[in-house]
BABALO-786952 format. One record per atom (N, C-alpha, C, O, CB): residue number from 1; atom name; x, y, z. Coordinates in steps of 0.02 Angstrom, whole numbers, plus 50000, padded with zeros to 5 digits. Glycine has a CB too. Layout:
<nodes>
{node NUM; 'CA'; {X; Y; Z}};
...
</nodes>
This chain:
<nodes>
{node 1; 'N'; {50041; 49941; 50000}};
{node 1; 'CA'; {50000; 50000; 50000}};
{node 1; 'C'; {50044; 50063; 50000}};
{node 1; 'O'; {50030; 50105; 49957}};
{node 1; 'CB'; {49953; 50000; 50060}};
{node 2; 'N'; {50097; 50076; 50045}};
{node 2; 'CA'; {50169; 50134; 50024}};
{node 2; 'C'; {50172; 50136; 49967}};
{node 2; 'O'; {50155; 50189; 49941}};
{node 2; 'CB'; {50246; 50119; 50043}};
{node 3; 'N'; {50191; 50091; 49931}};
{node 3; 'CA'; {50207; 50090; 49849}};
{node 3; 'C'; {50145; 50136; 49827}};
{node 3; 'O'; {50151; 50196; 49812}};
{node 3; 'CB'; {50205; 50002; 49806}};
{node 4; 'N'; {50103; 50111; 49828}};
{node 4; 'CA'; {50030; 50148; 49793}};
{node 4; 'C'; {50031; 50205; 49815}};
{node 4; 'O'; {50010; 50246; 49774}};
{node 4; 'CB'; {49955; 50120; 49809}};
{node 5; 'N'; {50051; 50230; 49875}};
{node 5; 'CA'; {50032; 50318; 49904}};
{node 5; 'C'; {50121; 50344; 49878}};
{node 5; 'O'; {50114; 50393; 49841}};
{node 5; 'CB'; {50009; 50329; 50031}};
{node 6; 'N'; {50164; 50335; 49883}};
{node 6; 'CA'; {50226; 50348; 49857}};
{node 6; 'C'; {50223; 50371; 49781}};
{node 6; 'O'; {50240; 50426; 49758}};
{node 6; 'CB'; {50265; 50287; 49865}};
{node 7; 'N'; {50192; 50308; 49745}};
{node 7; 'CA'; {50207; 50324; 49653}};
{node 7; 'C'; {50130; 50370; 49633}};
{node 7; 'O'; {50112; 50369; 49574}};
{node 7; 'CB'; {50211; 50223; 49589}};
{node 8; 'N'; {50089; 50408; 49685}};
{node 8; 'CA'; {50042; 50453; 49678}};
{node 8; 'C'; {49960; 50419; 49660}};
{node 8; 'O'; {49906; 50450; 49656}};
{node 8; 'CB'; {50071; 50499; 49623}};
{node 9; 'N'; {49978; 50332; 49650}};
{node 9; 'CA'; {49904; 50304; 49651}};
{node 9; 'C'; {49860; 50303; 49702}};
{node 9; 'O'; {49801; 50311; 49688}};
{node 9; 'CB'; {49903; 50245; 49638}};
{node 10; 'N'; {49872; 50297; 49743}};
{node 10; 'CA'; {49819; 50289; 49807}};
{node 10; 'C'; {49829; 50375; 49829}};
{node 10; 'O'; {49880; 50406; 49842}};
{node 10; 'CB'; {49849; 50218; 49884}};
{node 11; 'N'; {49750; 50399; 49827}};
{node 11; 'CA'; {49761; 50461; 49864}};
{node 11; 'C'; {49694; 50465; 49930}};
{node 11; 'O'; {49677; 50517; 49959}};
{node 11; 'CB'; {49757; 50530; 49800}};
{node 12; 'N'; {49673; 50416; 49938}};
{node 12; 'CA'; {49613; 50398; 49976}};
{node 12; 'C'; {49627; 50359; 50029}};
{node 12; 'O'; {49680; 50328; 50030}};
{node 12; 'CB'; {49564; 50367; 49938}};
{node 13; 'N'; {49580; 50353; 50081}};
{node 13; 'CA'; {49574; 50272; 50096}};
{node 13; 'C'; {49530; 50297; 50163}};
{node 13; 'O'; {49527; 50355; 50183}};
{node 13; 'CB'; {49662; 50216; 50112}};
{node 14; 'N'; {49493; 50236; 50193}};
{node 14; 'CA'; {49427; 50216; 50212}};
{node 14; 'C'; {49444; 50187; 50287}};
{node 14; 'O'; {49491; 50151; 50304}};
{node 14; 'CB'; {49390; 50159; 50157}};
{node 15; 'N'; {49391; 50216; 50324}};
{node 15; 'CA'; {49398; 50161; 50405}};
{node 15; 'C'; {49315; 50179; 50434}};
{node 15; 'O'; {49268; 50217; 50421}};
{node 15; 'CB'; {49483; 50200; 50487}};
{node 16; 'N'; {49336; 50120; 50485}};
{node 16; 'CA'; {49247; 50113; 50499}};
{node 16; 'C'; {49259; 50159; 50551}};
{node 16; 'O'; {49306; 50159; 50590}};
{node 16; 'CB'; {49202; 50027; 50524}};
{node 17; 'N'; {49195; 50212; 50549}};
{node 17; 'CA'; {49185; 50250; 50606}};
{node 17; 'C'; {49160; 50218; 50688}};
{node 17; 'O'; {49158; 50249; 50741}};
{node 17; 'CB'; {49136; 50296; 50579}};
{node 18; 'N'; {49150; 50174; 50679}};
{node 18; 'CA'; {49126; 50154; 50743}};
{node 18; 'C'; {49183; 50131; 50772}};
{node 18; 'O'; {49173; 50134; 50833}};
{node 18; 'CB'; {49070; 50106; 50743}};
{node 19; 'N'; {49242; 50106; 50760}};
{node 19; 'CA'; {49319; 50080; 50755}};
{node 19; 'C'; {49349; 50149; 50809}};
{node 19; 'O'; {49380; 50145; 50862}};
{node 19; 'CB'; {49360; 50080; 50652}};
{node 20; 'N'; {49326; 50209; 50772}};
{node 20; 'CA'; {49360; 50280; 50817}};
{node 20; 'C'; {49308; 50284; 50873}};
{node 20; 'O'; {49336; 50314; 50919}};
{node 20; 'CB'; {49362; 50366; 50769}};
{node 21; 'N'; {49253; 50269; 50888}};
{node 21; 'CA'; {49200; 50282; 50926}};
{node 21; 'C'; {49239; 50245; 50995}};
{node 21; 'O'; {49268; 50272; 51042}};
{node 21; 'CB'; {49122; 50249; 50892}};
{node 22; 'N'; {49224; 50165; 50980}};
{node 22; 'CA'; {49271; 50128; 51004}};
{node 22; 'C'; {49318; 50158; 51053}};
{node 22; 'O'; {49307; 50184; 51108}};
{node 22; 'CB'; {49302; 50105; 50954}};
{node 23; 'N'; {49380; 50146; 51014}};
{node 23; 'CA'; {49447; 50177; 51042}};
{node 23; 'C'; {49427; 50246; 51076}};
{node 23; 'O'; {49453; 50253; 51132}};
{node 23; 'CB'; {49507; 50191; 50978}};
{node 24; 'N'; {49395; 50287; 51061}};
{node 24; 'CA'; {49375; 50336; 51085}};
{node 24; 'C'; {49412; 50419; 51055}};
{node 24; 'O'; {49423; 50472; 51083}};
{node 24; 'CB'; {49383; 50315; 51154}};
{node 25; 'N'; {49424; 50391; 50977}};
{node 25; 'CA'; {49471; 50431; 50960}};
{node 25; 'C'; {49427; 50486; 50899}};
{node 25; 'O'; {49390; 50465; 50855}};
{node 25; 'CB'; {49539; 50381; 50933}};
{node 26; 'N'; {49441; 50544; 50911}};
{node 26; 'CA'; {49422; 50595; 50854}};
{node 26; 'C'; {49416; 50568; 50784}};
{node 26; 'O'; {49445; 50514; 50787}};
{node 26; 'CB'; {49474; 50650; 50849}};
{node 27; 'N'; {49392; 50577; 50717}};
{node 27; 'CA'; {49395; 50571; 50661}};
{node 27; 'C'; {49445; 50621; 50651}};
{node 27; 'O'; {49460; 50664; 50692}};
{node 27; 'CB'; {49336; 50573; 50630}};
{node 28; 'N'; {49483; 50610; 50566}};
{node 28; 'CA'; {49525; 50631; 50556}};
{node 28; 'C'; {49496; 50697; 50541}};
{node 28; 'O'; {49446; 50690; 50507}};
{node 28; 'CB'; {49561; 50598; 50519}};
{node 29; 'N'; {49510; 50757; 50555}};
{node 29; 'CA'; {49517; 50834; 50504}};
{node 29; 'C'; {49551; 50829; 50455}};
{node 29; 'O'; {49593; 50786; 50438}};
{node 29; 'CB'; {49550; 50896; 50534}};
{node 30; 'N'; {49522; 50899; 50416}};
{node 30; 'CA'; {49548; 50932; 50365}};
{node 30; 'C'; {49629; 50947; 50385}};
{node 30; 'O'; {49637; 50964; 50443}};
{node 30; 'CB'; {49502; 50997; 50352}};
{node 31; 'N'; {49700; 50942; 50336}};
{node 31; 'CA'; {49755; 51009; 50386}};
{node 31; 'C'; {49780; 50942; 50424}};
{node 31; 'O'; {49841; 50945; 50414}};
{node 31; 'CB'; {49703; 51092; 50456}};
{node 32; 'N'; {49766; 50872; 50470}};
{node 32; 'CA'; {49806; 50835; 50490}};
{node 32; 'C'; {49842; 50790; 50443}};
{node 32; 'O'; {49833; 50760; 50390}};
{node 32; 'CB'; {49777; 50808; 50532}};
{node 33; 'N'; {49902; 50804; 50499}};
{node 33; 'CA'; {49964; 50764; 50480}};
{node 33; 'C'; {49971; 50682; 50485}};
{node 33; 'O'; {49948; 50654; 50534}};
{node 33; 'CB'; {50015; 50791; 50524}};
{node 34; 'N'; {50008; 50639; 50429}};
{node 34; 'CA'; {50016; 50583; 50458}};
{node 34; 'C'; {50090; 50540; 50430}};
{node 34; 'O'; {50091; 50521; 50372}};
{node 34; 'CB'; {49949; 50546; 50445}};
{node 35; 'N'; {50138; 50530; 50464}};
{node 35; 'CA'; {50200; 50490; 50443}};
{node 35; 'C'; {50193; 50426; 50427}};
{node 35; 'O'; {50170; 50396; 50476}};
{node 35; 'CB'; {50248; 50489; 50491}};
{node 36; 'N'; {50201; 50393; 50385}};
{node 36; 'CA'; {50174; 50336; 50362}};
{node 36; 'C'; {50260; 50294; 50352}};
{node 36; 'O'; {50313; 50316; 50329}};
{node 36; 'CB'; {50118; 50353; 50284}};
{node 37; 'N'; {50244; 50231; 50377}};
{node 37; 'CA'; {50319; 50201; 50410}};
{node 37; 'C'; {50299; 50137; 50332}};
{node 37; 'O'; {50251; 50117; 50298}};
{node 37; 'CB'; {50319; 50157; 50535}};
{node 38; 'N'; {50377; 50127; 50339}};
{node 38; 'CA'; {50373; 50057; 50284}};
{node 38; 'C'; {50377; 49983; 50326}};
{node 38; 'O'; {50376; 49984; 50387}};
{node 38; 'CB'; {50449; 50059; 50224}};
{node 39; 'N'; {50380; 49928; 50294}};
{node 39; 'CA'; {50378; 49866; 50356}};
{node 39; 'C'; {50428; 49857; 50393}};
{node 39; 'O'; {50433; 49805; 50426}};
{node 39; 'CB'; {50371; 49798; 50336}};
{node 40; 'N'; {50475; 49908; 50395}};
{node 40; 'CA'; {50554; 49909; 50446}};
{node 40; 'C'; {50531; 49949; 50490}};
{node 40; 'O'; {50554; 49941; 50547}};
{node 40; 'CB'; {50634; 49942; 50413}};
{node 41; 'N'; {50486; 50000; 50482}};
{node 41; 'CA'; {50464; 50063; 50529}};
{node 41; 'C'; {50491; 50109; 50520}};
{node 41; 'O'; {50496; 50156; 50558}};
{node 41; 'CB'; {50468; 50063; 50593}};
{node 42; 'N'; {50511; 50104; 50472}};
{node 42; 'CA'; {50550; 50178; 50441}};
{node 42; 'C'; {50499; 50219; 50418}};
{node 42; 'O'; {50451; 50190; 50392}};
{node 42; 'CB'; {50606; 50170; 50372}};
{node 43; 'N'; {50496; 50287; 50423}};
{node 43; 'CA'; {50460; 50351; 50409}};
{node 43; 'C'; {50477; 50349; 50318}};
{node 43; 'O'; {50531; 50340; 50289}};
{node 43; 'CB'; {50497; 50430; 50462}};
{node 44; 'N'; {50431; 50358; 50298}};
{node 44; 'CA'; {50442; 50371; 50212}};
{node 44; 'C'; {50404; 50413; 50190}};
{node 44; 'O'; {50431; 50445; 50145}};
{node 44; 'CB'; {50430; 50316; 50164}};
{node 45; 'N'; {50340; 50431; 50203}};
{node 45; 'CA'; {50303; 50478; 50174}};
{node 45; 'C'; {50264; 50535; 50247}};
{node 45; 'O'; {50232; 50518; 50297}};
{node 45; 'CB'; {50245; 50429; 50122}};
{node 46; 'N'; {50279; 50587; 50230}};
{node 46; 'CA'; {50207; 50647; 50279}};
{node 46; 'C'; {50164; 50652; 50208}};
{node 46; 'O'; {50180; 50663; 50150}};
{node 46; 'CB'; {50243; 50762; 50321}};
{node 47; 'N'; {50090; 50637; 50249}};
{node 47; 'CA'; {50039; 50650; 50215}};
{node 47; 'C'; {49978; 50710; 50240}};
{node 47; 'O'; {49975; 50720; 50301}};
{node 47; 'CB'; {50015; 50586; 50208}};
{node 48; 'N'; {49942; 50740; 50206}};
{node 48; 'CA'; {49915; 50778; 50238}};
{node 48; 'C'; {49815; 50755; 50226}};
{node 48; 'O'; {49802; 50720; 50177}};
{node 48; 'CB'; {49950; 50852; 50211}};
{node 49; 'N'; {49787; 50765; 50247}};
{node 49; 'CA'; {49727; 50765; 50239}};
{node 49; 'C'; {49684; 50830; 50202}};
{node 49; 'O'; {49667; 50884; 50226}};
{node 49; 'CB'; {49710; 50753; 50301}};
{node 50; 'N'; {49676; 50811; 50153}};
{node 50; 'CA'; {49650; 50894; 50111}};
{node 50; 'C'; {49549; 50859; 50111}};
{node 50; 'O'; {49510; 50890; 50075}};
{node 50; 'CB'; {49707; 50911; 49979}};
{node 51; 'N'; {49524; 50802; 50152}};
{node 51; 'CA'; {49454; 50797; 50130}};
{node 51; 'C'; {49425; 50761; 50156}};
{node 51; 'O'; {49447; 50706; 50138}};
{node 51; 'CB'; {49441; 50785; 50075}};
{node 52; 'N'; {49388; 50755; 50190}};
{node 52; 'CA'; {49344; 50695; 50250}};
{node 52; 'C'; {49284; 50695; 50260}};
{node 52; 'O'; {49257; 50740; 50293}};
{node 52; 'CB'; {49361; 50696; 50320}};
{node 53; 'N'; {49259; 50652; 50238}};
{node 53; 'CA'; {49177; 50654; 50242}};
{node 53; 'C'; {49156; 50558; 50260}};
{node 53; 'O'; {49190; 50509; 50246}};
{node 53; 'CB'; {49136; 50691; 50142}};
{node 54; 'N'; {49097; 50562; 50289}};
{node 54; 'CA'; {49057; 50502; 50342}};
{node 54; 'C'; {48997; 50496; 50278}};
{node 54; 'O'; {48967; 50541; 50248}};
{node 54; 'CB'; {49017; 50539; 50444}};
{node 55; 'N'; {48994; 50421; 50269}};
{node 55; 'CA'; {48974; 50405; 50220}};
{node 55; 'C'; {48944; 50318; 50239}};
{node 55; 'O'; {48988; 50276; 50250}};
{node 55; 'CB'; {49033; 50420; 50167}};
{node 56; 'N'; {48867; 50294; 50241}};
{node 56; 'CA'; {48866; 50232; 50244}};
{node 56; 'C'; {48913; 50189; 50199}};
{node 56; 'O'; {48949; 50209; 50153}};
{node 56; 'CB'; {48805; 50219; 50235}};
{node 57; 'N'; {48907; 50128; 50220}};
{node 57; 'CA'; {48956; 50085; 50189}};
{node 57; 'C'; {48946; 50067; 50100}};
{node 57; 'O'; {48984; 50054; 50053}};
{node 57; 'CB'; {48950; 50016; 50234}};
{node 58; 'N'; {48880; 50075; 50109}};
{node 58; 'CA'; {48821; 50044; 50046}};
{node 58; 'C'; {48822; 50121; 50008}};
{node 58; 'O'; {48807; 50123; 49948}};
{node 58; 'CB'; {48717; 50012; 50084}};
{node 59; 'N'; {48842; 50189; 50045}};
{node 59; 'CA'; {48846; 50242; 49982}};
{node 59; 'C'; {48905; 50266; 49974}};
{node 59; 'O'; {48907; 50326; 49964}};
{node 59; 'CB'; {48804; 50303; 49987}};
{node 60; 'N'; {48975; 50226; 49977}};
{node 60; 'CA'; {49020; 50241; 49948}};
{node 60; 'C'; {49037; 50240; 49881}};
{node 60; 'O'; {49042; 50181; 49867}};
{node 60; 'CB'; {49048; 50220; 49970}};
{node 61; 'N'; {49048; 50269; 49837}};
{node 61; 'CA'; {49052; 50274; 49778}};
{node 61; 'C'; {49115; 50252; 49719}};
{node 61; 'O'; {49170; 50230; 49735}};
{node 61; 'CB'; {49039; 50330; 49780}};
{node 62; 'N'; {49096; 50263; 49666}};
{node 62; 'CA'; {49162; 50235; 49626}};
{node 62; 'C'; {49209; 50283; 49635}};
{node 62; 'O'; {49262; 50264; 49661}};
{node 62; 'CB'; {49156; 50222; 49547}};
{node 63; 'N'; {49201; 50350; 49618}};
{node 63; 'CA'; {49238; 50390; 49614}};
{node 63; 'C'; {49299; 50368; 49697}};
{node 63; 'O'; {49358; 50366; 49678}};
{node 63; 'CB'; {49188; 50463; 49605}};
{node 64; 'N'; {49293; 50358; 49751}};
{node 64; 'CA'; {49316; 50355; 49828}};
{node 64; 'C'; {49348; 50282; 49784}};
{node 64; 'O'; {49409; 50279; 49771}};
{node 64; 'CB'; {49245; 50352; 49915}};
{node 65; 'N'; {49301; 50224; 49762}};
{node 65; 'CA'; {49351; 50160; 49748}};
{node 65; 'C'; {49407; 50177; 49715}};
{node 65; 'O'; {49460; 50156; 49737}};
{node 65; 'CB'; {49322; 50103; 49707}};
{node 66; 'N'; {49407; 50219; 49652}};
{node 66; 'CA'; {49475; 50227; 49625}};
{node 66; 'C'; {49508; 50260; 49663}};
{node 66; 'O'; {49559; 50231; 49683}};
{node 66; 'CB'; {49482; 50254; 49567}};
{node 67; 'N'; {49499; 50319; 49686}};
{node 67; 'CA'; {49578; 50356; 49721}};
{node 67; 'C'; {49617; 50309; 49779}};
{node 67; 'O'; {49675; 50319; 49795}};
{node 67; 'CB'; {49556; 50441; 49770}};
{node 68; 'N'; {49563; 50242; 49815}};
{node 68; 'CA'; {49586; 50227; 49854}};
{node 68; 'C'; {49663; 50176; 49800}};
{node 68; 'O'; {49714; 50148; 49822}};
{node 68; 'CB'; {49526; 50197; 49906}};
{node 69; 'N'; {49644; 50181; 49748}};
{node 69; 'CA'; {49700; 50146; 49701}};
{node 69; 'C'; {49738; 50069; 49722}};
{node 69; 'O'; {49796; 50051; 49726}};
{node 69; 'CB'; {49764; 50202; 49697}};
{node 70; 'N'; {49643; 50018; 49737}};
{node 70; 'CA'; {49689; 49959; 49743}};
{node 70; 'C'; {49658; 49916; 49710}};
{node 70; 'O'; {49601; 49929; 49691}};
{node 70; 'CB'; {49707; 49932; 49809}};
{node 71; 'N'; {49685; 49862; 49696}};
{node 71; 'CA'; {49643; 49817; 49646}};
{node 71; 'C'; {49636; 49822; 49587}};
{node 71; 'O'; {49686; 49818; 49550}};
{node 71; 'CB'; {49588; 49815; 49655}};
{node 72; 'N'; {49565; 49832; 49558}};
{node 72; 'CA'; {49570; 49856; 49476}};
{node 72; 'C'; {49534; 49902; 49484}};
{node 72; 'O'; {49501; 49923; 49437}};
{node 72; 'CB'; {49544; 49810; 49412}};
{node 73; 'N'; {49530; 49938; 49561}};
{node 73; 'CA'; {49521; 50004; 49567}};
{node 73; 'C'; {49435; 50003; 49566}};
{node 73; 'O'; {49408; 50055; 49585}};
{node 73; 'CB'; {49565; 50049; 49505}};
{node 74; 'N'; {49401; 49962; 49550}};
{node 74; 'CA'; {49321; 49938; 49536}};
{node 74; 'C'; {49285; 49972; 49607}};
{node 74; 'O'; {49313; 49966; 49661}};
{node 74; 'CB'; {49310; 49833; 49532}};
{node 75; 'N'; {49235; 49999; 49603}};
{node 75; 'CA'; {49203; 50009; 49664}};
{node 75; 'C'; {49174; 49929; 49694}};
{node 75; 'O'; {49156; 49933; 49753}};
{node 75; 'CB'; {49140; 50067; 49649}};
{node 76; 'N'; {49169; 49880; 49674}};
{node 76; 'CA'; {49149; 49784; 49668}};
{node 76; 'C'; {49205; 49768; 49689}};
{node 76; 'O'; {49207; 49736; 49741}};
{node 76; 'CB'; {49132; 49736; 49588}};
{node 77; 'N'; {49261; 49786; 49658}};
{node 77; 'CA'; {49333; 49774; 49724}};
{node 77; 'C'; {49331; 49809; 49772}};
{node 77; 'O'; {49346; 49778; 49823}};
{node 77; 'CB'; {49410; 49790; 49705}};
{node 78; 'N'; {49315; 49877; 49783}};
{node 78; 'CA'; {49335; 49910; 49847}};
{node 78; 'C'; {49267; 49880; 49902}};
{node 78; 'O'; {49276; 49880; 49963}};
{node 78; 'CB'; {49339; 50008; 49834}};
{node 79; 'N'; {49217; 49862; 49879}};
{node 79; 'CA'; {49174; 49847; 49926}};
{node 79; 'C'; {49164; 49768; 49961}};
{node 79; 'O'; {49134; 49757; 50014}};
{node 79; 'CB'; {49116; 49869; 49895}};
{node 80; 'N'; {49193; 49724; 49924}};
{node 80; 'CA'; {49248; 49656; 49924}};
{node 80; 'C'; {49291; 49651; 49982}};
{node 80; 'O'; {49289; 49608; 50026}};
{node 80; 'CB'; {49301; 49657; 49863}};
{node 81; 'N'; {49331; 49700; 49975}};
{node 81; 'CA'; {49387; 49685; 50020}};
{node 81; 'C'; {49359; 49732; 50080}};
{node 81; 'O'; {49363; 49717; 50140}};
{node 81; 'CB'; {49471; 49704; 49987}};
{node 82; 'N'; {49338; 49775; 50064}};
{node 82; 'CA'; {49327; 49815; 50129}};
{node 82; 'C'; {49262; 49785; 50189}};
{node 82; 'O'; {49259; 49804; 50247}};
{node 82; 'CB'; {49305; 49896; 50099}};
{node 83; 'N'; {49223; 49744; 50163}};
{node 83; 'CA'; {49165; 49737; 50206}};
{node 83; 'C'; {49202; 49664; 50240}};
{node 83; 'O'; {49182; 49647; 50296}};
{node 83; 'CB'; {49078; 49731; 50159}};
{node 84; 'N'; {49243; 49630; 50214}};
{node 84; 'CA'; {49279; 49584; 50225}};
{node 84; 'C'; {49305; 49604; 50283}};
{node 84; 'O'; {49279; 49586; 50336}};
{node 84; 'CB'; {49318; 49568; 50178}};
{node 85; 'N'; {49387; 49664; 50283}};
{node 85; 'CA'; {49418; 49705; 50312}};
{node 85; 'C'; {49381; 49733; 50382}};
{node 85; 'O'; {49397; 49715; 50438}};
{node 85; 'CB'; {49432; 49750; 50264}};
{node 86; 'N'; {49318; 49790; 50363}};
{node 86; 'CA'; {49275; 49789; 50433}};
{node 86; 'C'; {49251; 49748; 50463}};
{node 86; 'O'; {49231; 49758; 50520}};
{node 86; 'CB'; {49229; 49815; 50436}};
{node 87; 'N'; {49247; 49681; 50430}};
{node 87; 'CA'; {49232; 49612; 50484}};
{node 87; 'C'; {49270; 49574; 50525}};
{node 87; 'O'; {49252; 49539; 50573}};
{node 87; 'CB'; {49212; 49563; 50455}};
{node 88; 'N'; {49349; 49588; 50491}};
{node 88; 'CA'; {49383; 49547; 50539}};
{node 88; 'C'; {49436; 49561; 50562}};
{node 88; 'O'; {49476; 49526; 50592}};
{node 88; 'CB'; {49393; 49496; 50525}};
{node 89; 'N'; {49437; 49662; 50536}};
{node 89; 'CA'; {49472; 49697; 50572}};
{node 89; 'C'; {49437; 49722; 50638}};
{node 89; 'O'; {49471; 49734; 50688}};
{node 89; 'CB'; {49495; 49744; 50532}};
{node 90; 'N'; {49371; 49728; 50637}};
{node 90; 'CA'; {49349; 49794; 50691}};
{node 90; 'C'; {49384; 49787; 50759}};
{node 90; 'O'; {49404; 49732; 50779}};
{node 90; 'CB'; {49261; 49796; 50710}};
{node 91; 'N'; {49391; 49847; 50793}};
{node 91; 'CA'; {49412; 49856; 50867}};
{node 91; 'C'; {49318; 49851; 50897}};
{node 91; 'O'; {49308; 49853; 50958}};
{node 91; 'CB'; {49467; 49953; 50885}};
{node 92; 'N'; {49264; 49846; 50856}};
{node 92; 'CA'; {49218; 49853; 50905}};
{node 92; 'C'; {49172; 49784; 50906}};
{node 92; 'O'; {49187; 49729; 50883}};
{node 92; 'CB'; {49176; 49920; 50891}};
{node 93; 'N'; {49118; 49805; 50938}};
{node 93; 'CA'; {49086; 49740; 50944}};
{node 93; 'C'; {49031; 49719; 50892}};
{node 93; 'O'; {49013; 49661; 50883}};
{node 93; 'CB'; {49057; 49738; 51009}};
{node 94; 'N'; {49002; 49783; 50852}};
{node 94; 'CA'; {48933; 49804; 50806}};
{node 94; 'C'; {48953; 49742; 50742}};
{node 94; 'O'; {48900; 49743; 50711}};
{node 94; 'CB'; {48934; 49912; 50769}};
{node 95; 'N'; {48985; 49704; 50716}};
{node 95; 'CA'; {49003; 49678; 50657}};
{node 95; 'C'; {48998; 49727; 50599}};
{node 95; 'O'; {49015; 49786; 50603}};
{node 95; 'CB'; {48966; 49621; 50646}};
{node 96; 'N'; {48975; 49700; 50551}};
{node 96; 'CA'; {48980; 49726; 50486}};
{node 96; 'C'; {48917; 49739; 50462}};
{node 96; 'O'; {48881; 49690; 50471}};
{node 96; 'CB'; {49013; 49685; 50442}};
{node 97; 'N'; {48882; 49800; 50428}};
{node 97; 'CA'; {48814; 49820; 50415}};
{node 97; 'C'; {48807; 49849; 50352}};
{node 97; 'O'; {48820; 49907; 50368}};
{node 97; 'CB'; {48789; 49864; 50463}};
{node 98; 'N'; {48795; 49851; 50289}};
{node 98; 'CA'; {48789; 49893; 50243}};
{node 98; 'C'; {48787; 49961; 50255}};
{node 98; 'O'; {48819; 50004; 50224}};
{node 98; 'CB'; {48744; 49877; 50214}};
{node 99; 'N'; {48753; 49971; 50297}};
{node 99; 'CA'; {48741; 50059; 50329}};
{node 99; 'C'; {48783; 50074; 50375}};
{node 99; 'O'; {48769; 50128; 50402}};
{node 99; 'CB'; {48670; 50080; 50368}};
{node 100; 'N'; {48828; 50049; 50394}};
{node 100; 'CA'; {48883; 50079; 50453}};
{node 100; 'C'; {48930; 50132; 50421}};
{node 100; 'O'; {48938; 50140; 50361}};
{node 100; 'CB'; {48936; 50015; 50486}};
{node 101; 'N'; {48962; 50172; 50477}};
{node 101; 'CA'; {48963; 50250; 50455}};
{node 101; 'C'; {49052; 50231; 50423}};
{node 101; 'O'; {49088; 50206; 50465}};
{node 101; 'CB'; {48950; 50327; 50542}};
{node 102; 'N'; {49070; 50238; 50383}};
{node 102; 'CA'; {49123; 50254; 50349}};
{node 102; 'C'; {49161; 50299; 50328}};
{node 102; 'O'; {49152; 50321; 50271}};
{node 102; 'CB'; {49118; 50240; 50321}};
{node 103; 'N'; {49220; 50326; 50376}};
{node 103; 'CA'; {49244; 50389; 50344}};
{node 103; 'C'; {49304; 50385; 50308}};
{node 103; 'O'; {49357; 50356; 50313}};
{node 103; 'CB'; {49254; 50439; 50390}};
{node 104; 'N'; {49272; 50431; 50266}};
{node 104; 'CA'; {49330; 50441; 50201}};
{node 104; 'C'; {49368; 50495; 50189}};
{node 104; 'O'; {49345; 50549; 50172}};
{node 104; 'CB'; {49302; 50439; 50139}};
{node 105; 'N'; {49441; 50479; 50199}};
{node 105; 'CA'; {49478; 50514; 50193}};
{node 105; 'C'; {49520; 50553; 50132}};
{node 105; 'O'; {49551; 50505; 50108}};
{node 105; 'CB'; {49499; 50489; 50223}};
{node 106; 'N'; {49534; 50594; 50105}};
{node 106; 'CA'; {49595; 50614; 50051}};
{node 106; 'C'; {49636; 50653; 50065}};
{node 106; 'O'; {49626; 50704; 50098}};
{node 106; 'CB'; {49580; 50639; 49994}};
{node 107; 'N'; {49701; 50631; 50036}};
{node 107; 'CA'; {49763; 50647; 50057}};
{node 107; 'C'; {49801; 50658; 50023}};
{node 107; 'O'; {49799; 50623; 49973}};
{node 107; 'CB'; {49786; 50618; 50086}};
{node 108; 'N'; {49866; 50714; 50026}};
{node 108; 'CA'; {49920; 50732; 49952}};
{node 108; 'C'; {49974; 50718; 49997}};
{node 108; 'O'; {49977; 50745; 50052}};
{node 108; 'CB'; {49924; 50823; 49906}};
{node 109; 'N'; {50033; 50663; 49967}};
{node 109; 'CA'; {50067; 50662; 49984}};
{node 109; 'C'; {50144; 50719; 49989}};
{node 109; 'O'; {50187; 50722; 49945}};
{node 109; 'CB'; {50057; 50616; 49968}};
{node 110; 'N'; {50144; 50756; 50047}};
{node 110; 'CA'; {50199; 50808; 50062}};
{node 110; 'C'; {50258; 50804; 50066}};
{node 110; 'O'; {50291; 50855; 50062}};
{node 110; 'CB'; {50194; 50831; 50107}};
{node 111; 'N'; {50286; 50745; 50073}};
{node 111; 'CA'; {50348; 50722; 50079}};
{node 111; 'C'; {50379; 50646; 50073}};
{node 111; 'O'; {50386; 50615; 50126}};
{node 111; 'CB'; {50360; 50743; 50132}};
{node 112; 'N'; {50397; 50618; 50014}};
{node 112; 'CA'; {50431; 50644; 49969}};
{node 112; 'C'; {50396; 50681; 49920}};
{node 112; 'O'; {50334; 50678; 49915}};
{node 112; 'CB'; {50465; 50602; 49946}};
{node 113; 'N'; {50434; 50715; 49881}};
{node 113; 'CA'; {50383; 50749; 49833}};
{node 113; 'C'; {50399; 50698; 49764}};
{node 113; 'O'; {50368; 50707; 49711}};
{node 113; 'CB'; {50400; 50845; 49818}};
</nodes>
């Protein structure tokens, strides 16, 4: 997934809101920062957040499947892996729902250029 935000394909990407509810943690803002480590933990990219909006699971759109730039980029792939992903990733207890709140993030990568 570095590779994809590095060579400028992935400029998106998706987490279940109830996941931050959970933990008890803010959604991301507009203007935040994030260092993104490679599988050594090395720092490789600052990214910034330029766009964030809460979106059921079932009205995410194509346009959000491509920028997230994985797969064949298909909104049928992004909704594949992701309802998968909120099932057997979650930190919470709610499982997986077509209508659960999904926020979507976009991001320009700041460093490297």
């Amino acid at each position: 997934m570095l590779t994809l935000v590095l060579d400028g394909t992935k400029t998106a990407t998706a987490s279940a809101q109830w996941d931050y509810e959970h933990e008890g943690e803010p959604i991301p803002r507009v203007g935040d920062l994030s260092i993104l480590l490679d599988g050594a933990e090395h720092p490789r990219a600052l990214i910034e957040v330029t766009h964030v909006d809460v979106r059921p699971f079932d009205e995410v759109d194509a346009e959000h499947a491509h920028l997230e730039g994985e797969g064949d980029r298909s909104l049928e792939h992004w909704r594949t892996v992701h309802e998968r992903f909120f099932a057997d990733h979650a930190s919470h207890d709610r499982g997986f729902s077509p209508s659960m709140p999904v926020v979507l993030e976009r991001f320009r990568v700041l460093y490297p250029r």
